[in-house]
N, C-alpha and C positions, 0 to 999 in steps of 0.2 A: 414286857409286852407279850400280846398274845399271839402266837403264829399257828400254824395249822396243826387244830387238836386231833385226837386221834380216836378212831372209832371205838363209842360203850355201845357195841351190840352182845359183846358178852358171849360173841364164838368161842372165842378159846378156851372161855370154860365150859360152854356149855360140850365140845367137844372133847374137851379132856375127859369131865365127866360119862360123858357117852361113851370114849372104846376103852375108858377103865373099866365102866360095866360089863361092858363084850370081853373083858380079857379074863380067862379063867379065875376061879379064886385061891387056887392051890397058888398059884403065880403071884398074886396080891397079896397073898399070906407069907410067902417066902421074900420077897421084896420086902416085905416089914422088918422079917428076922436077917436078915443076909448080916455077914460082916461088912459090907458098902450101904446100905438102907437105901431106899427110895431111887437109884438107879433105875427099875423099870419105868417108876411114876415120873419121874424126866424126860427118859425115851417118850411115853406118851404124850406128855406136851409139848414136847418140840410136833410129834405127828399134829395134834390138835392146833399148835400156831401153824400148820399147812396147810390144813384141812380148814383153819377161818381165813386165809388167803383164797383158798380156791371158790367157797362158797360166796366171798365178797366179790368174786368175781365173776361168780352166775348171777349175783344180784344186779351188777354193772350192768352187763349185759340187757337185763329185766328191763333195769333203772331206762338205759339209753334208747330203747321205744316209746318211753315216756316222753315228751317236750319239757315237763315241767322240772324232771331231773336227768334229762339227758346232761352229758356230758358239752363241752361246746363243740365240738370235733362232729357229733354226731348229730347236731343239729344242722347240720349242709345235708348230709344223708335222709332227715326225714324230712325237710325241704324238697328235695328233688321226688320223693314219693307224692308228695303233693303240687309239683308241677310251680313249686312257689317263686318268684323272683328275689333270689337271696339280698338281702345290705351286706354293708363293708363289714368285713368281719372283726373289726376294732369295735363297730357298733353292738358289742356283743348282748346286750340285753334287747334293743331291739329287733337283732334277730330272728332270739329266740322270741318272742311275743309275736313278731310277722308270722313265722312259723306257726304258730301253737290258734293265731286266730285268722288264720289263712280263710279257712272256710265261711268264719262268721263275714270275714271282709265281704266276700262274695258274694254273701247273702244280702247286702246292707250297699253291695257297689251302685254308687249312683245318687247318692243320699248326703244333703249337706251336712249333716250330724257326723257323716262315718270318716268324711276330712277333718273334721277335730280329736276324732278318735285315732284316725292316724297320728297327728301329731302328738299327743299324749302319748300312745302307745311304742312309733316307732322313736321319738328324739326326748320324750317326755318333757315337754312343754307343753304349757296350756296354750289352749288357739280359739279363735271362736270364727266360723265363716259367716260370711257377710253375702248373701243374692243381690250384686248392686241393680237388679232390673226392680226389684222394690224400694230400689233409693230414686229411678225414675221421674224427672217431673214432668207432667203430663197439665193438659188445657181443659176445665171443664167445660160440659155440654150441659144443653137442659135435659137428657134422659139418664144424668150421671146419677147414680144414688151418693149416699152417703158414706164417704170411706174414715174405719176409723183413725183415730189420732196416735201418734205415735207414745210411747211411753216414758220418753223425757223431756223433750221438746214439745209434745201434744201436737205436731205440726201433722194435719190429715195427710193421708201417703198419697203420694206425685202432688202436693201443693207446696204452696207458700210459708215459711216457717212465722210463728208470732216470736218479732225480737227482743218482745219484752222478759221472754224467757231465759231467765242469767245461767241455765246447763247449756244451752247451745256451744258456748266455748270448748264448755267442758268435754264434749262429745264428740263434736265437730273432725273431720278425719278418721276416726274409728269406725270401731264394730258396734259400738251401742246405739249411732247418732239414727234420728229418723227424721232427715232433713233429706231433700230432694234434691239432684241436680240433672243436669242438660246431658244428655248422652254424648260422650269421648270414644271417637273411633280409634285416638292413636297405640299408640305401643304403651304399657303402663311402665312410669321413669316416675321415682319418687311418688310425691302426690297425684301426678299428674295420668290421666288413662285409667281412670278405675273403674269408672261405670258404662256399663254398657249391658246390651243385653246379657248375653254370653258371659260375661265376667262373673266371677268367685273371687272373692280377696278371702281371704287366710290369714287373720292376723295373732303374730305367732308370740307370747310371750314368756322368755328364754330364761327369766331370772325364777330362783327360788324363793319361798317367803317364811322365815322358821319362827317359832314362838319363842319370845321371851318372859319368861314370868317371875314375878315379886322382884323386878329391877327394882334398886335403890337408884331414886333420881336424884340430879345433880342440882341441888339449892343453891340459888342465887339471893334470893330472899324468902319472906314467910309466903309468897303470891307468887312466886316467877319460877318457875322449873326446866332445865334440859330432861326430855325421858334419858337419854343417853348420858350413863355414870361418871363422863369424863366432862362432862360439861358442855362439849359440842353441840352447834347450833342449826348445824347443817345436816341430820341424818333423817331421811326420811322413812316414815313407816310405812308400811305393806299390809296389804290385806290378804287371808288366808286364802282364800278360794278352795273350791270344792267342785270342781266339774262332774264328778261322781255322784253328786246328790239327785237331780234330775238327768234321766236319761230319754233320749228321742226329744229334747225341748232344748231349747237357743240357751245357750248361758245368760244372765244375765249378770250384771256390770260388776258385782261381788261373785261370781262363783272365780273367777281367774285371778292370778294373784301378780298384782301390781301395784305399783304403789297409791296412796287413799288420798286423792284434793280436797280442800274445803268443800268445795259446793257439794262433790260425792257425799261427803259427812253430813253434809247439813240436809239432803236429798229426804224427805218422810211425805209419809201421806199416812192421814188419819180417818178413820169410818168405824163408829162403833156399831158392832154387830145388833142384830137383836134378840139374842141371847143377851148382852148385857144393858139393856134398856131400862130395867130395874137396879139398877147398880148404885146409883146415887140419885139425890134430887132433881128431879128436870133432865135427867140423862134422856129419857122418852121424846121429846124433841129434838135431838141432834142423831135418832137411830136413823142409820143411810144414808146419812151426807157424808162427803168428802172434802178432807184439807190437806191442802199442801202445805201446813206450815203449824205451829204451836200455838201463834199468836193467832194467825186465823179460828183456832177449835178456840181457844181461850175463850177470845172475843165473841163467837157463838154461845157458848157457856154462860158468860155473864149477861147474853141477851137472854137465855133462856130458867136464869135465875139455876142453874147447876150449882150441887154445889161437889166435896170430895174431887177438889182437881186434880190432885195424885194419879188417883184411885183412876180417873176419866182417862189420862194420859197415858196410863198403861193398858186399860181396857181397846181404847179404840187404835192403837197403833198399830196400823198394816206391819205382819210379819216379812211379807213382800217388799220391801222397800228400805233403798240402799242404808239409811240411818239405824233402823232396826238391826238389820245386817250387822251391819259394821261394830255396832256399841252393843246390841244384849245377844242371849243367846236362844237361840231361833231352832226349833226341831232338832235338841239334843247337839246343835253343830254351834260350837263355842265361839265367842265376837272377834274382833279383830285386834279390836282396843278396849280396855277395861282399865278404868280409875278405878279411885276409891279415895276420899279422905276422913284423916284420924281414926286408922284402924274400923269404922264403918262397913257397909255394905256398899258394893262396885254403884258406881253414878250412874242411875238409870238415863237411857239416850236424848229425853229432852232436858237434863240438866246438862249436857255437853254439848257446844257449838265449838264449829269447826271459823278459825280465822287465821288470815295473814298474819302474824305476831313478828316480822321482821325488825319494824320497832315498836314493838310490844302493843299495848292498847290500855296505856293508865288514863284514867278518867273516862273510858267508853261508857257509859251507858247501855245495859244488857238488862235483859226481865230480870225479874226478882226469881225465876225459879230455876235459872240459869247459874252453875256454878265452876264451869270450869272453862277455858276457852281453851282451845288445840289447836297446834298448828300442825298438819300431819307431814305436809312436806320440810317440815323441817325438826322436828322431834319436840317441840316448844309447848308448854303448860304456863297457862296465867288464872291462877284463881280468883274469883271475884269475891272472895272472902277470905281470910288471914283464918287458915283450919287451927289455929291453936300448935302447937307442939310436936306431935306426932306428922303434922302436912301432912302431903299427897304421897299417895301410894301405887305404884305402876304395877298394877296386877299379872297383867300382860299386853303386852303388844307384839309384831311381828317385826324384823328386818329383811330387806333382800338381799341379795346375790348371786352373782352367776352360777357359781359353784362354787363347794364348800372349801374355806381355806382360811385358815389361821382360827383365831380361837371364836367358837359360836356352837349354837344346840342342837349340829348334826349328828348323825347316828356315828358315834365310835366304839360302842359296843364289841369292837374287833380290835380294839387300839388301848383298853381300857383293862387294868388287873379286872380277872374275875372275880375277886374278892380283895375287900378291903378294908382301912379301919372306918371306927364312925367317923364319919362328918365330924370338922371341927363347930363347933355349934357357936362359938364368936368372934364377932366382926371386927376385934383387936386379938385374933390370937401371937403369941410369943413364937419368933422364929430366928430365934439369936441361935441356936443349934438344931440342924436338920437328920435323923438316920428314919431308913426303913421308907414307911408310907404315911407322906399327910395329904386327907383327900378334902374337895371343899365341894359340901354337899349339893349347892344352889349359884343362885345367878347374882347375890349381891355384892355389895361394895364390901371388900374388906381392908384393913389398914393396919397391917401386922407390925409389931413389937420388934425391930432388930436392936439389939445390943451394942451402941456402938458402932454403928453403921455395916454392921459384919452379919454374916450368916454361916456359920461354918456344919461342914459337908461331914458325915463320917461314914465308912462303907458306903451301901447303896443306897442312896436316898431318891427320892421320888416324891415331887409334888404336884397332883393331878386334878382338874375337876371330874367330878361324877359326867355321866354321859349325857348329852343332852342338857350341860349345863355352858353358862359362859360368865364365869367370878370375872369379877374386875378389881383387883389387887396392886394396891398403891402401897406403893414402895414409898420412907420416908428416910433418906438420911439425916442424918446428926444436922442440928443448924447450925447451916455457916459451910456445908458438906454436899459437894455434887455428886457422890457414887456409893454404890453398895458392892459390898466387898464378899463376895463368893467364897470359900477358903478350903481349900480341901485339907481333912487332917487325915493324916498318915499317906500311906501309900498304898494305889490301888481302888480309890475312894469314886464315886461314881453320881452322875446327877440324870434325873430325867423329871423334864417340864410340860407338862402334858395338860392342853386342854384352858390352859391360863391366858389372861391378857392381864398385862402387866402394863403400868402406870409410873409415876414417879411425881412425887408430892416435895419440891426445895421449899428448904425455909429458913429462915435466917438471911446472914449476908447472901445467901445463893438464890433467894426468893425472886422469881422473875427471869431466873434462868434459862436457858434453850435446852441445855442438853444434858443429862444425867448418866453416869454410866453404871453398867454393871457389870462387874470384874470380878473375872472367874481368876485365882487364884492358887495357889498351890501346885500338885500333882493329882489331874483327874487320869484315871484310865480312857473312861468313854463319858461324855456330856450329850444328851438329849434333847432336842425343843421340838415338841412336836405337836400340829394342831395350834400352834401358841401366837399370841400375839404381844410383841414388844413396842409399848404406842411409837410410833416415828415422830409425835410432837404436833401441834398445831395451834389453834388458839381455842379459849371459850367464848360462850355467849355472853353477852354482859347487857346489863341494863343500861336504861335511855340517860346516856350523857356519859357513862362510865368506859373506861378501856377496858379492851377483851384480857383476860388475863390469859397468861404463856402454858400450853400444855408442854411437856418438856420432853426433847425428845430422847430414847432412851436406847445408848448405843451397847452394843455387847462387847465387853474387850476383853482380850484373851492375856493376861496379865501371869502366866503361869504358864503350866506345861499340861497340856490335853492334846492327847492320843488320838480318838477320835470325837469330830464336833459335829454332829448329825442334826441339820435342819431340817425340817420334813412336815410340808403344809403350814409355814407359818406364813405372818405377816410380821416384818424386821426393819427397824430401823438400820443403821449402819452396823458393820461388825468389822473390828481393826485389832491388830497384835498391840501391845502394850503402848509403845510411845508412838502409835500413828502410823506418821509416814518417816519413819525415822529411817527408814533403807533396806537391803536386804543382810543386812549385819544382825539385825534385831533378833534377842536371846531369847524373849517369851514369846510361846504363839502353840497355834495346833499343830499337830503333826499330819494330820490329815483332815479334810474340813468336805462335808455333802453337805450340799445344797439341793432339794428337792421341792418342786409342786409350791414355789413360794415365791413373797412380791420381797420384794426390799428398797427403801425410801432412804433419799441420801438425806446429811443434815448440811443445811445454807451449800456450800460450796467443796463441801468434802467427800473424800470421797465413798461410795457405799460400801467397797468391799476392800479394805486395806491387809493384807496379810502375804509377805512375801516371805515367808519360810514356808509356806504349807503346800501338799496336794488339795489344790482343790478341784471338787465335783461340781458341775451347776447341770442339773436336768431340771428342764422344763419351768424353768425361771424366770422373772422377770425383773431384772434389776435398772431402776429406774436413778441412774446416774455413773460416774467414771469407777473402774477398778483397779487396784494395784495388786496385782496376784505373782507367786513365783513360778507353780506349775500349776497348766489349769487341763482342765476336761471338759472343754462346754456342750453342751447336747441340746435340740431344742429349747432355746432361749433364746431372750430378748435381752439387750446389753443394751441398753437405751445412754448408751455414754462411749467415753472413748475406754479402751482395755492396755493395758500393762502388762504383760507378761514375761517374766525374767526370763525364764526358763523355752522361751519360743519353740526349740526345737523340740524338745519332747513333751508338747502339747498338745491339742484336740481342738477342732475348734469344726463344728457338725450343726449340720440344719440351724442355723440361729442368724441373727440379725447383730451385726454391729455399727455401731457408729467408725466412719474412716479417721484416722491419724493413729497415734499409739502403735504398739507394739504386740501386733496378734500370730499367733499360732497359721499356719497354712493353711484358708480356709475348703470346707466341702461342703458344695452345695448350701452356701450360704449367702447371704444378703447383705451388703454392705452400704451404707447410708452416709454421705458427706456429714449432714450437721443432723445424725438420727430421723426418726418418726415424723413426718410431717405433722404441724398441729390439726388438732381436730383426729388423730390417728387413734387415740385412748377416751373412751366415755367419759373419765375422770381420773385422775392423778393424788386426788385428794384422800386422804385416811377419812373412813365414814361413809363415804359416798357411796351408795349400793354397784355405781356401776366401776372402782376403783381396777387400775390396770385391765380392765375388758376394750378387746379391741371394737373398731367402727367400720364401717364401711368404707369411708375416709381412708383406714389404714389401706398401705398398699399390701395387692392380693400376693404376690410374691411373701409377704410376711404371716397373713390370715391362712394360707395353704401353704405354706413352705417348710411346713416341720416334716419329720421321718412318718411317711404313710398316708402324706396327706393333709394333715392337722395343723393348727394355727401354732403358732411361736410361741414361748412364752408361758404362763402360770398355768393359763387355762387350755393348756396342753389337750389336758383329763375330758373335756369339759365337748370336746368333738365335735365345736360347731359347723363347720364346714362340711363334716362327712355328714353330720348328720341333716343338714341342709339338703343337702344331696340324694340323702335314701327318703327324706322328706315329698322331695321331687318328685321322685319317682313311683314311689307308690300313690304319691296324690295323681299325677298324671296315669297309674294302670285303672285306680276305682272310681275316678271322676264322672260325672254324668258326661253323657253326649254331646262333642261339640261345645264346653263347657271351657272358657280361659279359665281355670284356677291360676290366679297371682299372691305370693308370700308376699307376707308384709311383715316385718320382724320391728315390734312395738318396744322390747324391752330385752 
């Protein structure tokens, strides 16, 4: 791994060089001949590694009147020269940005654009503000002129909405909606108190949205697809957003990134310029109209004897307009979603319609120029044509998540060798023997080769994705075979897993299986997972009449003797010493086990963290069932089960949340829960889900703020919502217009 490199500015020689010149040359000539040789030229570099300490240190100096490379220490200091009202100082990136655009706020104080710029800047979440006195509904008069119509709903501002309009759902509550209502004097609680004059709502959304591209989707048949590689039928997509693209102008509905609904997807409007008037036959009669729909242009088309409808389709489609957005790419800023079948060119946006496909849609009836149907909230592909061979091809899409953890295509550039071999370049490579470095180029499915069910380790082996990648690597044991067998050979041998999600494919008598293990074996020094994700199991999608078939969940056992077991930003099914819960007698296991920045999923009834010989660490954790530990250290964590601790007295047990009974450590400043987390406490519990392990509002604030500093319990420790909620507040309340309620609304 990479830790902190060290400066090529090439002082030390440039200094070396420089007082070797200043030193006489009688002196440099004797230095060459002496009976010791080069003695003075040593003297001189140890001066010169002084002389590039000192000068690195007039540069620091330099550096720290800068904002953009001050130090953080000295970012309070250029704060206070500018009179700034500092954030928490854990909020360390939006300090420095408070700081450094201190002035610009001031310039721009007062202005509903520059409370989204807040939020981007200091918490970096996308937000979009909402003037609810233009959501107003008012009585017309006969000296009323004519106001326009809203942009999704068409509903004229302070009127009546037309309900024949099927977005009104879809917008209704938000920031996009241009529907009118009745002025609320009270306190805004939930939905309720939002509009009024004076009101600002701020609606803030907290998840990220990263790109996937050339997914290999999970085939059900030659028509039915999960985009998601494990077969899952619940993962919903996201749209990229770009708040950056237009500045001083309102977001609209794609610039923020959230997740994509049907009706969003299906959202277009058509007007061919006239510029292209001459484009095809008859096009000249349809220049300057507008449709909201394909079928609508069509059916103009064939009144006006058009012909090249392709050609028509793409000419007149509003780049304005969420459909466009979403499916092609629009001013160099790439879509959100991109097919493609049979190796072809990506599915232009009126051959993609957006539909409910919960139980699919065999026999629908759809245009003939219509070829794919999507489900966005739910990751679902149904083609209205059997592509031949090759099927559908997931160009890209996006996922969310709160913040980044376990394996996906965030920046690890810092986590990641500098160099490494090629890319293995096929999706059955051989990994019956692992040494050195195997790295896996891309985001596809792979279905590696084990020998036997075995993988054996020699020296340091490493197997990582490239950065900004997320493989999905399905494990197959032997048929008939629940586990894959880890094995270190020799002594001293070493493993690190970086950047993988890892699967498990039974077949044979084990077909249909729950659980799979993967057994590290032998003598490791130190074992790695980092960035990683081990599936915890669930089910697939399946077609109309068919049972879902079992994703398997995939436990880690410690089956040998490992030193140290370093989890660090993953997502983890269960991990247990060799025979379970066999006591604290048991002869395999780690010697010392971290647990860091990571969720962990129990299987049915057992438990998530079984290992009583070991130390173990758990920071900032979330472990989502009971544990059987011998000595623990727990720090800011969620223990969402009852705890076991052999070893009580010389335990830890700090800022964290536990379920009551069991046998815990003396706790500090911690939380203790009869039967854990009230429901409704967690967004979602489920593997896939964008909002898995994120806490609610629901949760109790004792847990949401009860970590060390301030901070929420649990995985999303990192992730600072509360503090950042907080410096949110308060700069929205120093730059706010006059008399202005600004209200957060936290969407996502």
């Amino acid at each position: 791994m990479v830790g902190t490199r060290p400066a090529h500015d090439d002082y030390v020689r440039h200094y070396a060089e420089k007082i070797w010149a200043l030193t006489p040359e009688i002196y440099r000539h004797e230095d060459g001949v002496a009976e010791h040789p080069g003695e003075l030229r040593a003297l001189v570099e140890i001066l010169a590694e002084q002389a590039a300490v000192e000068r690195r240190s007039i540069d620091r100096i330099l550096a720290d009147s800068r904002i953009d490379e001050a130090d953080d220490w000295a970012v309070a200091y250029l704060g206070q020269l500018l009179g700034t009202r500092l954030l928490h100082p854990l909020n360390s990136a939006g300090r420095r940005t408070d700081v450094g655009h201190t002035l610009a706020y001031r310039r721009r104080a007062g202005t509903p654009r520059l409370l989204e710029t807040l939020a981007k800047e200091v918490a970096d979440w996308d937000a979009v503000a909402q003037e609810a006195f233009l959501n107003l509904l008012r009585y017309p008069h006969a000296l009323d002129r004519t106001f326009p119509t809203g942009p999704v709903t068409h509903t004229p501002r302070g009127g009546f909405p037309d309900f024949r309009r099927t977005r009104i759902g879809d917008v209704a509550g938000g920031p996009f909606e241009d529907l009118a209502y009745r002025p609320e004097f009270r306190r805004g609680r939930g939905t309720r108190g939002r509009y009024n004059i004076p009101k600002v709502n701020l609606f803030c959304y907290r998840k990220y949205a990263f790109p996937l591209t050339d997914v290999t989707p999970f085939r059900l048949d030659a028509t039915h697809y999960t985009i998601d590689p494990s077969g899952r039928g619940h993962v919903p997509l996201f749209q990229s957003g770009d708040l950056t693209r237009r500045d001083c102008v309102k977001p609209a509905e794609w610039d923020v990134r959230m997740p994509i609904t049907c009706r969003r997807l299906n959202a277009v409007l058509y007007r061919l310029p006239e510029s292209e008037g001459t484009g095809g036959p008859g096009w000249g009669a349809l220049v300057g109209r507008t449709f909201e729909s394909v079928d609508a242009l069509l059916a103009a088309a064939a009144a006006a004897g058009a012909g090249n409808l392709p050609g028509l389709l793409a000419a007149a489609l509003v780049a304005d307009s969420p459909k466009a957005r979403l499916l092609a790419e629009v001013d160099a800023t790439g879509p959100s979603i991109s097919l493609a079948l049979g190796g072809g060119v990506p599915l232009p946006p009126h051959a993609v319609v957006g539909a409910g496909l919960e139980v699919w849609a065999d026999g629908t009836t759809v245009a003939a120029d219509v070829e794919a149907l999507v489900d966005p909230a739910r990751g679902l592909v149904e083609l209205t044509a059997n592509p031949g061979a090759t099927g559908l091809e997931v160009r890209l899409v996006h996922y969310g998540i709160l913040f980044p953890v376990g394996a996906g295509t965030h920046d690890r550039s810092n986590r990641v060798p500098d160099a490494g071999p090629a890319p293995i370049v096929t999706t059955s490579p051989v990994l019956s023997a692992v040494t050195g470095d195997r790295v896996f180029g891309d985001s596809r499915t792979y279905t590696p080769t084990t020998a036997g069910s075995r993988i054996d380790v020699t020296a340091g082996a490493r197997l990582w994705a490239a950065d900004r990648e997320r493989p999905f690597v399905l494990l197959r044991p032997a048929p008939g075979q629940t586990a894959i067998e880890v094995r270190a050979q020799g002594v001293g041998a070493s493993l690190e897993l970086n950047g993988l999600w890892l699967g498990a494919l039974l077949r044979g008598a084990a077909a249909g299986g729950s659980l799979c293990e993967l057994r590290l074996t032998g003598s490791f020094d130190r074992v790695v997972l980092s960035d990683l994700t081990l599936d915890p199991g669930g089910s697939q999608a399946a077609l109309v009449g068919a049972d879902p078939e079992v994703i398997p969940h995939v436990r880690l056992v410690v089956a040998g003797r490992v030193e140290d077991l370093v989890i660090d930003r993953c997502i983890l099914g269960s991990v247990h010493d060799a025979p379970g819960s066999a006591g604290p007698s048991v002869a395999c296991t780690a010697a010392r086990v971290a647990v860091t920045d990571s969720i962990l999923l129990r299987h049915d009834t057992d438990p998530v963290l079984s290992l009583f010989s070991a130390e173990v660490r758990i920071d900032r954790s979330t472990v989502l069932g009971d544990c059987r530990l011998g000595r623990a250290d727990i720090n800011d964590s969620i223990i969402d089960g009852t705890l076991e601790v052999q070893d009580a007295q010389n335990s830890c047990l700090r800022f964290s949340m536990v379920r009551s009974g069991g046998r815990t450590p003396s706790p500090y400043e911690c939380v203790v829960l009869p039967g854990g987390l009230p429901p409704g406490s967690y967004e979602s519990v489920r593997f896939g889900d964008a909002g898995l392990g994120a806490l609610t509002a629901a949760c109790p604030e004792s847990v949401r703020e009860g970590g060390e500093g301030g901070t929420e319990m649990g995985v999303f420790n990192r992730a600072l919502v509360p503090i950042k909620l907080t410096d949110l507040s308060a700069k929205v309340a120093e730059f706010a217009p006059i008399q202005a309620v600004v209200q957060l609304i936290v969407r996502t």
